[in-house]
FIKOL-963706 format. One record per residue (C-alpha): residue number from 1; residue in one letter; x, y, z. Coordinates in Angstrom, 1 decimal. Layout:
BEGIN
+-----+-----+--------+--------+--------+
|   n | res |   east |  north |     up |
+-----+-----+--------+--------+--------+
| NUM |   A |      X |      Y |      Z |
...
+-----+-----+--------+--------+--------+
//
This chain:
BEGIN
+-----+-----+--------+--------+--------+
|   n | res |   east |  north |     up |
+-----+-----+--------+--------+--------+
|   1 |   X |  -94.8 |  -40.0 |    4.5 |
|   2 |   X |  -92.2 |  -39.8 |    1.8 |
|   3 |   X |  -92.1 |  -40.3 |   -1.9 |
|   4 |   X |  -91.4 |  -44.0 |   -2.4 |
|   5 |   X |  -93.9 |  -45.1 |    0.4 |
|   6 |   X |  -96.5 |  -43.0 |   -1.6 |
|   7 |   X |  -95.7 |  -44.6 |   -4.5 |
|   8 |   X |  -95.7 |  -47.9 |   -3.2 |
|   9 |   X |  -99.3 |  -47.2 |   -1.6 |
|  10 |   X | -100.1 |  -46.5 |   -5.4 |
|  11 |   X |  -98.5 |  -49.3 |   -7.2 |
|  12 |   X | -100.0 |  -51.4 |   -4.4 |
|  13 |   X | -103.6 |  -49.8 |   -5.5 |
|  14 |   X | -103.2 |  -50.9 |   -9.0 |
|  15 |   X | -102.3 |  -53.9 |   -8.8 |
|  16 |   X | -105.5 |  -54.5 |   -6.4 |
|  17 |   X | -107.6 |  -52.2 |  -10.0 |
|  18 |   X | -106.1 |  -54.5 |  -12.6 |
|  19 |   X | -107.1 |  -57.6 |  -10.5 |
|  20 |   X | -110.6 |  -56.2 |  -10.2 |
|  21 |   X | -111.1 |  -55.1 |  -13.6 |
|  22 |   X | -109.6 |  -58.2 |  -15.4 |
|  23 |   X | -111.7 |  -60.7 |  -13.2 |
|  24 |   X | -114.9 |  -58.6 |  -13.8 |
|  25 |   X | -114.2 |  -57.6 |  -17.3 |
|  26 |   X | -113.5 |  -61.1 |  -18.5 |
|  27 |   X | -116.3 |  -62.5 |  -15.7 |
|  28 |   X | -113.6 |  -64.9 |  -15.1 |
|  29 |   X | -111.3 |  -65.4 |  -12.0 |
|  30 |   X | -109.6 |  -68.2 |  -14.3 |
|  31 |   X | -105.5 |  -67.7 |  -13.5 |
|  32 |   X | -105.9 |  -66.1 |  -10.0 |
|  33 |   X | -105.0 |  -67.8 |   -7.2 |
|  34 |   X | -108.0 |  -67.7 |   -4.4 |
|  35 |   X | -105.6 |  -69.1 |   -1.9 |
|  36 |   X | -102.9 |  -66.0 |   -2.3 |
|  37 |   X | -106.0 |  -63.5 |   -2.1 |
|  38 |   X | -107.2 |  -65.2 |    0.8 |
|  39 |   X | -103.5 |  -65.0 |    2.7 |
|  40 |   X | -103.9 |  -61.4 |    1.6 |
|  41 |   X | -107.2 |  -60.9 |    3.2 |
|  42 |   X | -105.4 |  -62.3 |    5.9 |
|  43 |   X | -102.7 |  -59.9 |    6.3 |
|  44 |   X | -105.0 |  -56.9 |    6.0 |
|  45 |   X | -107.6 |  -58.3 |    8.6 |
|  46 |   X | -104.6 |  -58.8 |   11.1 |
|  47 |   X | -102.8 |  -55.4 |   10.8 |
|  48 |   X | -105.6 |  -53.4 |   10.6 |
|  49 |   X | -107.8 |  -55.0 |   13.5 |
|  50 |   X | -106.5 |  -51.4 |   15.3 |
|  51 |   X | -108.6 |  -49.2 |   13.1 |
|  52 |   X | -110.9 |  -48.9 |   15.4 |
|  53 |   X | -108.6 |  -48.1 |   18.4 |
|  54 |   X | -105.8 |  -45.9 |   16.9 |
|  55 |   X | -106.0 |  -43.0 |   14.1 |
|  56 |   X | -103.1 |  -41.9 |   12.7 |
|  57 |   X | -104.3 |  -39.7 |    9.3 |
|  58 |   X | -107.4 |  -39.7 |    7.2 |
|  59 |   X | -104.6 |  -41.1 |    4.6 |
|  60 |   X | -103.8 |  -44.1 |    6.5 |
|  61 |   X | -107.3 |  -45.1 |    8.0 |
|  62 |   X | -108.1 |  -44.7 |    4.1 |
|  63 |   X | -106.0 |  -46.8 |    3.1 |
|  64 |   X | -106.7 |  -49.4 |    6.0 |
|  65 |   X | -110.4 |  -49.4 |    4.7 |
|  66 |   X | -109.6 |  -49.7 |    1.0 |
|  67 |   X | -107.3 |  -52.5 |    1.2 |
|  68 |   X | -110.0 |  -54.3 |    3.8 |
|  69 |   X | -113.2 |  -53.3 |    1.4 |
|  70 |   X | -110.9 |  -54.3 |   -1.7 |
|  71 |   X | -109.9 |  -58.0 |   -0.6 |
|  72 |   X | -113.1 |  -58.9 |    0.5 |
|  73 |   X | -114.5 |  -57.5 |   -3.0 |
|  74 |   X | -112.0 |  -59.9 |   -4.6 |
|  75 |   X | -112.6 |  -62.9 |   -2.4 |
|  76 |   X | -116.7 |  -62.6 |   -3.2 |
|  77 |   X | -116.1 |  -62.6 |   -7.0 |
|  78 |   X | -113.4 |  -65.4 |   -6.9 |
|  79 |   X | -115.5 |  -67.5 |   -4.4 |
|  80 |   X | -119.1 |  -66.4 |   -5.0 |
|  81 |   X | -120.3 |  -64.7 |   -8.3 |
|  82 |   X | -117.2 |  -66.3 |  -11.0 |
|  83 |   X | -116.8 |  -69.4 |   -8.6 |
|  84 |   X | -117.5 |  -71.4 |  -11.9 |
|  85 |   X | -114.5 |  -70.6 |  -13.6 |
|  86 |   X | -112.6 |  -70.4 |  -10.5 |
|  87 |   X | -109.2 |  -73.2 |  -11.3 |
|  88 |   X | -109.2 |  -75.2 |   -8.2 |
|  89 |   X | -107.1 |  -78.0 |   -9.8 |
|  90 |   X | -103.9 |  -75.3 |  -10.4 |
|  91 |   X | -104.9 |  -73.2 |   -7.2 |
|  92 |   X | -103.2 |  -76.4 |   -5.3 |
|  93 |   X | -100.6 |  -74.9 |   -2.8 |
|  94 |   X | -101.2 |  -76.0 |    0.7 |
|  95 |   X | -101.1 |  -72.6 |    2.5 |
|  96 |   X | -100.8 |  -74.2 |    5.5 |
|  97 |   X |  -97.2 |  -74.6 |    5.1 |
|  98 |   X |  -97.4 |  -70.8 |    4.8 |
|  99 |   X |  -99.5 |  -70.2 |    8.1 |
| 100 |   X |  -98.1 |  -72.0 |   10.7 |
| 101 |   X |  -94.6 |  -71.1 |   10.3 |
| 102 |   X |  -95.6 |  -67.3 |   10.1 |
| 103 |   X |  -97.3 |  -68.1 |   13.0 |
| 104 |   X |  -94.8 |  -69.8 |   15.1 |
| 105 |   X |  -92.2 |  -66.4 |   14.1 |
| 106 |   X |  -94.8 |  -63.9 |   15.4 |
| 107 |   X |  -95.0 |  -65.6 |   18.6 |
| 108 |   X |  -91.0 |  -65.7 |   18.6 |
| 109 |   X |  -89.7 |  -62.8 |   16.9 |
| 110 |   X |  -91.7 |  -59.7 |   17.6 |
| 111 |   X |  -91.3 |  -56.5 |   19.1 |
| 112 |   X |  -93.6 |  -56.9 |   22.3 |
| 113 |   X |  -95.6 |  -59.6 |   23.1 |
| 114 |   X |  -98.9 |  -58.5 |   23.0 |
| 115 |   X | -102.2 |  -59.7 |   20.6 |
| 116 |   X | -102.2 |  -56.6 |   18.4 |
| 117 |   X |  -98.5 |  -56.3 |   18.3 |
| 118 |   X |  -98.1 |  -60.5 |   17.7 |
| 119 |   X | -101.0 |  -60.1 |   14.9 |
| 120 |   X |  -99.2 |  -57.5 |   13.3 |
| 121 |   X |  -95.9 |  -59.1 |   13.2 |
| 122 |   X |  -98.1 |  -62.3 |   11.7 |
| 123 |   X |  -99.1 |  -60.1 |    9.1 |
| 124 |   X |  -95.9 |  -58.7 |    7.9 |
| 125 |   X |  -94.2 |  -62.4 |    8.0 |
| 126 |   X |  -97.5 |  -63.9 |    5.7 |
| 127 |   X |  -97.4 |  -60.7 |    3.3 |
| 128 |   X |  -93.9 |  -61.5 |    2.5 |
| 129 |   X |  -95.1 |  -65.1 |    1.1 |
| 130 |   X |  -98.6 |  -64.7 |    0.4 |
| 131 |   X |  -97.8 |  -64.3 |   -3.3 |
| 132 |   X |  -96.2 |  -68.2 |   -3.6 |
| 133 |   X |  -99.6 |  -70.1 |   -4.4 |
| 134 |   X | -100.1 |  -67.6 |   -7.3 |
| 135 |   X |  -96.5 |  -68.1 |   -8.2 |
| 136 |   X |  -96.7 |  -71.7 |   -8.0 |
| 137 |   X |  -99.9 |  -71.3 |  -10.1 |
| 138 |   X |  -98.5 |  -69.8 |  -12.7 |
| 139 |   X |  -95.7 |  -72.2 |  -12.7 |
| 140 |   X |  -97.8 |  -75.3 |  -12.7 |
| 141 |   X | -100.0 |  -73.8 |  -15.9 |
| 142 |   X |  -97.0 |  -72.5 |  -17.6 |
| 143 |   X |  -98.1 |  -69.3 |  -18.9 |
| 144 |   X | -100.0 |  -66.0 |  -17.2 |
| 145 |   X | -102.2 |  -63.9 |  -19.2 |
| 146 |   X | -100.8 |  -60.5 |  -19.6 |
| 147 |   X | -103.2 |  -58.6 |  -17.4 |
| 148 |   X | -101.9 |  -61.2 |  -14.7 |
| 149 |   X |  -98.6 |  -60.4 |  -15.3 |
| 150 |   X |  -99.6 |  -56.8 |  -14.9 |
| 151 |   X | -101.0 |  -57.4 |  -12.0 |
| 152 |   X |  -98.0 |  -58.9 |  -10.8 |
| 153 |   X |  -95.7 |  -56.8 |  -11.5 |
| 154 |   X |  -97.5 |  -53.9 |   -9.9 |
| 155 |   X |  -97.4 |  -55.9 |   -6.9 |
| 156 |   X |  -93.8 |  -56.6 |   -6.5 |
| 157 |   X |  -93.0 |  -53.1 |   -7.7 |
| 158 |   X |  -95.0 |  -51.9 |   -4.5 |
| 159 |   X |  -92.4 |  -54.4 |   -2.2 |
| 160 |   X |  -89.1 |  -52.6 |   -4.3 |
| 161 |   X |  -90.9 |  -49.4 |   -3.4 |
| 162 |   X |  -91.3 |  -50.1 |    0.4 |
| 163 |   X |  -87.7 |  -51.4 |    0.7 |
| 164 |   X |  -87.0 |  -48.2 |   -1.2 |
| 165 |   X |  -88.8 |  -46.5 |    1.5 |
| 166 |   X |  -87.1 |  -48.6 |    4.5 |
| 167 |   X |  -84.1 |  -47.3 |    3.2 |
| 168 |   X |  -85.1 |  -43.4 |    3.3 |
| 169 |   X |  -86.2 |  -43.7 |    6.7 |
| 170 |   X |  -82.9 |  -44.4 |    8.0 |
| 171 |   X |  -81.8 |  -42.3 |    6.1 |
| 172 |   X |  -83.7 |  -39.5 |    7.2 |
| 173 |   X |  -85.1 |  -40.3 |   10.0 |
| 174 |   X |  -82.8 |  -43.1 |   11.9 |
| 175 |   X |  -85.9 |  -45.5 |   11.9 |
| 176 |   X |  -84.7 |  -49.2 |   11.4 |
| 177 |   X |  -87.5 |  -52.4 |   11.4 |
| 178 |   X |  -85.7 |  -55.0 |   11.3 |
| 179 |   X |  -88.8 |  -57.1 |   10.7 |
| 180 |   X |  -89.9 |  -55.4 |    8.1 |
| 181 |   X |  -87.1 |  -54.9 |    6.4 |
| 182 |   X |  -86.2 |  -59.0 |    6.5 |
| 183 |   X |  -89.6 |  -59.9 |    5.7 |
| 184 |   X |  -90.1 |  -57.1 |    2.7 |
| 185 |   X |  -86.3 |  -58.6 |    1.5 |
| 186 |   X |  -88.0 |  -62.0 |    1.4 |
| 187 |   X |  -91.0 |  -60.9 |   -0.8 |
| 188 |   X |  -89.1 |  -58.7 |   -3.5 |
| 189 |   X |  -86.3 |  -61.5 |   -3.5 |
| 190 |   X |  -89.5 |  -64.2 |   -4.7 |
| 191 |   X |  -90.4 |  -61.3 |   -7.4 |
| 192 |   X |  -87.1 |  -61.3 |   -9.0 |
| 193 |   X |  -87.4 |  -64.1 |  -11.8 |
| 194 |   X |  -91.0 |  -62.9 |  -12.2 |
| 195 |   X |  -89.7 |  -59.1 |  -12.8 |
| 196 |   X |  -87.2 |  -60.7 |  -14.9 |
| 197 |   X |  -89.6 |  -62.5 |  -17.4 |
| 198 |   X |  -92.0 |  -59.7 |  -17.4 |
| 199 |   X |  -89.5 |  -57.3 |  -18.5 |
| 200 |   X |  -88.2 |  -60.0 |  -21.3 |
| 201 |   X |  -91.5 |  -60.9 |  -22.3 |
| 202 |   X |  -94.5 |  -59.1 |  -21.5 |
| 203 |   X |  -93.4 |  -56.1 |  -22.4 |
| 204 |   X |  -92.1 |  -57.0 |  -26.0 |
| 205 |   X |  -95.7 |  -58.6 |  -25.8 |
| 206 |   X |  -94.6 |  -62.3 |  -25.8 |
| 207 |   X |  -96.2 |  -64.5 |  -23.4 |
| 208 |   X |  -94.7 |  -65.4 |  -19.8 |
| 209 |   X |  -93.9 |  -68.5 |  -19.0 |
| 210 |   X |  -92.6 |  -69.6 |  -15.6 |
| 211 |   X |  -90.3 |  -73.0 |  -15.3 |
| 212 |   X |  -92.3 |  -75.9 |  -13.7 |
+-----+-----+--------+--------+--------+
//
């Protein structure tokens, strides 16, 4: 444990709060893509199917659970109790260009070829594009709400915080991911424009607007 992956854990836990809170404030899931949260459920599912075969900390197996309990939380609301103003018409992205390539790297690049290991390495290659159908949403409406944009943000800011992290490690410790580090790369590289606008817009509190 180090600074910057605690505060990625964090930024990474309120991005999941402000999702929460805006869709059951507003009792709306109107501007959130179902399809990114349900790539996201994905990922957690996958990497944390060893939770009940490895412990680690009372932190991490924490964390395991709150990212589990929170994504199916946000799947039920989006899916089940706001399905009515859920946007399927915007939420268009065909995931499965998404899947099957992740797929087809875990079996190839991983570092042993085993289920939990091969799931694992599925999970860190989907994370690192989960976000596109949300990004494509956005893009295809033209505008985000700012709580969206918060939401956003918070998320790629817990990516930049994890590369931060990566970094450290060596650092300190001589670890070195390769995967990880390529595939967390990948996912801050796709937040760049986004951080970009955000900065330029929502925070002088003008509306973001992504090109089509």
């Amino acid at each position: 444990m180090n600074i910057f992956r605690l505060m990625a854990d964090l930024a990474h836990v309120l991005a999941i709060v402000i999702l929460l809170h805006k869709i059951w404030k507003s009792r709306s899931c109107a501007g959130i893509s179902g399809k990114s949260q349900i790539l996201f459920a994905l990922v957690y599912f996958m990497r944390y199917l060893d939770i009940m075969t490895s412990y680690v900390s009372f932190y991490n197996s924490t964390m395991k659970l709150v990212f589990l309990g929170t994504s199916g939380a946000t799947l039920n609301l989006i899916y089940r109790k706001f399905k009515a103003s859920y946007d399927h018409n915007h939420d268009s992205f065909r995931i499965a260009y998404l899947l099957v390539p992740c797929a087809l790297l875990s079996l190839f690049l991983n570092h042993e070829f085993s289920v939990l290991e091969i799931l694992w390495t599925f999970s860190i290659y989907l994370e690192s594009v989960a976000i596109l159908p949300q990004l494509f949403m956005v893009a295809k409406t033209g505008e985000a709400e700012s709580i969206t944009s918060h939401y956003l943000f918070a998320l790629g800011s817990y990516r930049a915080l994890y590369v931060c992290n990566w970094v450290y490690r060596y650092i300190a410790e001589s670890h070195f991911d390769l995967i990880a580090i390529i595939a967390g790369l990948v996912q801050t590289i796709l937040y760049c424009d986004f951080f970009y606008l955000y900065i330029t817009k929502v925070l002088q509190n003008r509306k973001l607007q992504l090109p089509a």
